[in-house]
N, C-alpha and C positions, 0 to 999 in steps of 0.2 A: 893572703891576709883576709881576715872573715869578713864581713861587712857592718858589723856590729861593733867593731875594732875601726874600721876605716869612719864610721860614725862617729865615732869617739874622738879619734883625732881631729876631723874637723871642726867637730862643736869647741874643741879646746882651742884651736887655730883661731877660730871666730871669735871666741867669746874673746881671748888673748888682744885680737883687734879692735875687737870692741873697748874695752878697757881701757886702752891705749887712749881711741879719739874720746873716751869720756876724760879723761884725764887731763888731755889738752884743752878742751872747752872748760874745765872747771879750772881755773890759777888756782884756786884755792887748795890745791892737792901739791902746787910746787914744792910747798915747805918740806912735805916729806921725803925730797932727793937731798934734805940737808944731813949733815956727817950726824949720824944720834946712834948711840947705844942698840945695837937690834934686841938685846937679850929685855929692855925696858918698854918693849913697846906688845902691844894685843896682839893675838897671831893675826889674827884677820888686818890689821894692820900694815904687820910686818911680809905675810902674803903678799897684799895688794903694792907695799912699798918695790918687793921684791919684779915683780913683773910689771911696774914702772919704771926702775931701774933698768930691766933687761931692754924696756923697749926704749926709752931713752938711750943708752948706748946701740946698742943697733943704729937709731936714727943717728946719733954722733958720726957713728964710722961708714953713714950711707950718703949723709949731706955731700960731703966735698964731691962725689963723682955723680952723683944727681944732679948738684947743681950743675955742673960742665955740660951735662944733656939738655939742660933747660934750654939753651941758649939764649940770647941780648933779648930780643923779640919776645920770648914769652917771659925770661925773669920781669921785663916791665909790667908786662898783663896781670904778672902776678903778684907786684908789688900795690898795683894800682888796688888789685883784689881785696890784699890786706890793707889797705886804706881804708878802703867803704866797710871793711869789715870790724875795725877801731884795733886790727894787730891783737885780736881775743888771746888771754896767756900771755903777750908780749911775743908773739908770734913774728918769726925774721922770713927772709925769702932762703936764707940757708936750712930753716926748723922747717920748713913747708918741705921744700925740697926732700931733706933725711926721714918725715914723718908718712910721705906718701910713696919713695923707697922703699921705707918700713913695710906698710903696709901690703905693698906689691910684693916684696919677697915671703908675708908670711900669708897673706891667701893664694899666693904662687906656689909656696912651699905645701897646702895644702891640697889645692888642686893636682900637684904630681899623681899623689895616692890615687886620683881616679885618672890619671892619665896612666899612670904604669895599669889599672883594668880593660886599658881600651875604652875611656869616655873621655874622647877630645874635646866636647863641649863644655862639659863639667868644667876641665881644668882652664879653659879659654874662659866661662863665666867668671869662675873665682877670681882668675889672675886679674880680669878688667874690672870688675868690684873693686881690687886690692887697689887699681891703679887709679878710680877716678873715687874713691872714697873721700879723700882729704878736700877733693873738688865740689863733690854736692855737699862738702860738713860748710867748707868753707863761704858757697855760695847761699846756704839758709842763713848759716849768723850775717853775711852780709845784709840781704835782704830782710831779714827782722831786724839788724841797726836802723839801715834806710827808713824802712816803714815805722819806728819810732821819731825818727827825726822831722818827717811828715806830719806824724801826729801831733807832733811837740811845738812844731814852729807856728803856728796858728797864735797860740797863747804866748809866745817868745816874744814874737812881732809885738801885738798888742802890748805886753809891757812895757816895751823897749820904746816903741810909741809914746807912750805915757810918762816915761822917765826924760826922753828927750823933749817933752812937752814941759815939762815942769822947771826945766831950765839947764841939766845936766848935760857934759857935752857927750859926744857921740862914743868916743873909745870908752870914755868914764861912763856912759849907761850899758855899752857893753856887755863893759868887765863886769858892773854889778847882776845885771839880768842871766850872764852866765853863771856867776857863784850863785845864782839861787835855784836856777835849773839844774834838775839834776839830770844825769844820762849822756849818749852819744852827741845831743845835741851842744850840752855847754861844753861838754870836751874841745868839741870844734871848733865851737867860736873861742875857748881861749886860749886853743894853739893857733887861732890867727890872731887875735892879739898878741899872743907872744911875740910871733913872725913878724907883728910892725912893731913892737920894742927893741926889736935885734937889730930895723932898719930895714926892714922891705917897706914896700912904697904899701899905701891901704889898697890900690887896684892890683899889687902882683899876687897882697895876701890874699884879696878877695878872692881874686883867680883862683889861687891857689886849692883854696875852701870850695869854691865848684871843681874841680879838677876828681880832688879826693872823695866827693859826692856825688850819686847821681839822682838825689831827691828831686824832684822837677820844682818842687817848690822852693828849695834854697836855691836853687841856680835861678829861679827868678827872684828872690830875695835880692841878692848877688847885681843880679842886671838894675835892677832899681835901683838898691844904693848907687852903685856906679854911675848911672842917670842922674841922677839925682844930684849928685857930686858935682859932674860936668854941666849941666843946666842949672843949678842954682834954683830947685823947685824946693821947698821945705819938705825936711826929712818926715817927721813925723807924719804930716796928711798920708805923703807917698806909704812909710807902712800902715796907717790904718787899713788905706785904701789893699795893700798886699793882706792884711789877715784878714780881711773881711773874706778874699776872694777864696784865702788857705781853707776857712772853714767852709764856705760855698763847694768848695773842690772834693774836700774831705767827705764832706755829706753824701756827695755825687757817687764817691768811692764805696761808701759806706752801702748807700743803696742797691748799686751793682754790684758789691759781695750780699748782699741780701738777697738778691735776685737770680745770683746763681747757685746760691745752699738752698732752695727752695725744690729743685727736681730732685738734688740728694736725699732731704727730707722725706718727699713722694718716693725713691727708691727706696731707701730703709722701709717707710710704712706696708710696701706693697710685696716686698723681700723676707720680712720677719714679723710683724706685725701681723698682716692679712693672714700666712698660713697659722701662725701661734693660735690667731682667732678661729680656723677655719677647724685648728684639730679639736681645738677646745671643745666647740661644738660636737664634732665626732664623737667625740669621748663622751658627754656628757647625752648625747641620745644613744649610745651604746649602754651605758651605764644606767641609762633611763626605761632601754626596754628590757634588761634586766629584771629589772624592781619588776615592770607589768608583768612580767612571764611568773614569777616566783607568786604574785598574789594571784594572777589564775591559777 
């Protein structure tokens, strides 16, 4: 096989899985595995429809024996995963399972082609790309929910402060403080409000709500109300006194990513800047003794 040919298939392999995890981080592309007409839709549509359908079934007929490989232990880790992650798409531990299958068999399937030239590495790279793909997609949306949630709670607290000041009781300022939040964060508090309408006690939800999080700063949220509860200390002081420290923290965080884009900074300027400058010059006393030569 030529190698211009073995190029080509991989870049389709690739691009094919790529597609794939774009598709799953966007819901908004679900509607298109609904039953419609193909002959009424854009080809670029109908394209794109087609090779979500192809990899959605793949991942259908890979989940049930993916997940058996999981085993008890990690399906938990990785239920916990799509927790902090908010289940992006309405994401299951069976869809994780079929989609990182998927994955594994079609950069598997592409790495053969260099494994059948004699390049073991090649095909050992692809296959393990294929295999921890869904694991680094899944651990950035985790961590950019978290670090939203972070961001958010500083000003949550403080409302919620403010609404429990003014005479509203605690689940009723809540629910209101989270219908006005928008994002990862009010999601969470009103699936633990839900969870005490159903009849959990307010410290199993709370729990709960730390468990599925690991914001440092809701898990101290968390520990305060709970305090709070059991000592009979007024709610409200206790959160001012937590968003005060939210944004004290946040600041702190804020500084330290300041402080360390600061040498990246210096490497850009010293990498592409200095030589851009250094040729400029080149160029321009090249061009400059030019001109002198022509007037002598």
């Amino acid at each position: 096989m030529s190698p211009a040919l073995t190029a080509l298939v991989l870049a389709a392999c690739v691009g094919l899985a790529a597609r794939g995890l774009w598709m799953v981080a966007d819901p908004g592309h679900r509607e298109r595995f609904a039953p419609v007409e193909t002959g009424s839709l854009p080809p670029n549509t109908r394209r794109a429809s087609l090779v979500a359908a192809f990899f959605e079934q793949l991942s259908r007929r890979l989940a049930g024996r993916a997940l058996r490989l999981l085993g008890e232990g990690r399906i938990i880790r990785v239920r916990r995963r799509l927790e902090a992650a908010g289940r992006p798409g309405g994401l299951t531990v069976e869809g994780y399972a079929g989609r990182k299958a998927a994955f594994t068999v079609l950069m598997g399937g592409a790495g053969v082609l260099f494994l059948a030239r004699g390049n073991l590495f090649l095909f050992l790279a692809l296959t393990a790309a294929g295999f921890f793909w869904m694991d680094a997609w899944l651990a950035g949306v985790a961590r950019k929910r978290q670090a939203r949630i972070e961001r958010d709670l500083p000003d949550f607290v403080d409302i919620l402060a403010v609404t429990i000041t003014a005479g509203v009781g605690f689940r009723s300022a809540m629910a209101r403080v989270a219908q006005a939040v928008a994002g990862p964060l009010g999601e969470e508090i009103s699936r633990t409000l839900r969870q005490m309408d159903l009849g959990a006690s307010r410290r199993a939800a709370f729990e709960e709500l730390r468990r599925r999080n690991s914001a440092e700063s809701l898990s101290r949220m968390v520990t305060s109300v709970l305090q709070a509860e059991e000592l009979g200390t007024p709610l409200a002081d206790v959160l001012m006194e937590l968003a005060r420290d939210g944004r004290r923290a946040f600041a702190q965080q804020a500084r330290r990513q300041a402080a360390r884009a600061a040498p990246r900074v210096s490497l850009i300027i010293t990498m592409v800047i200095v030589p851009g400058a250094i040729l400029l010059m080149i160029v321009a006393l090249i061009l400059g003794s030019d001109v002198e030569g022509l007037n002598g």
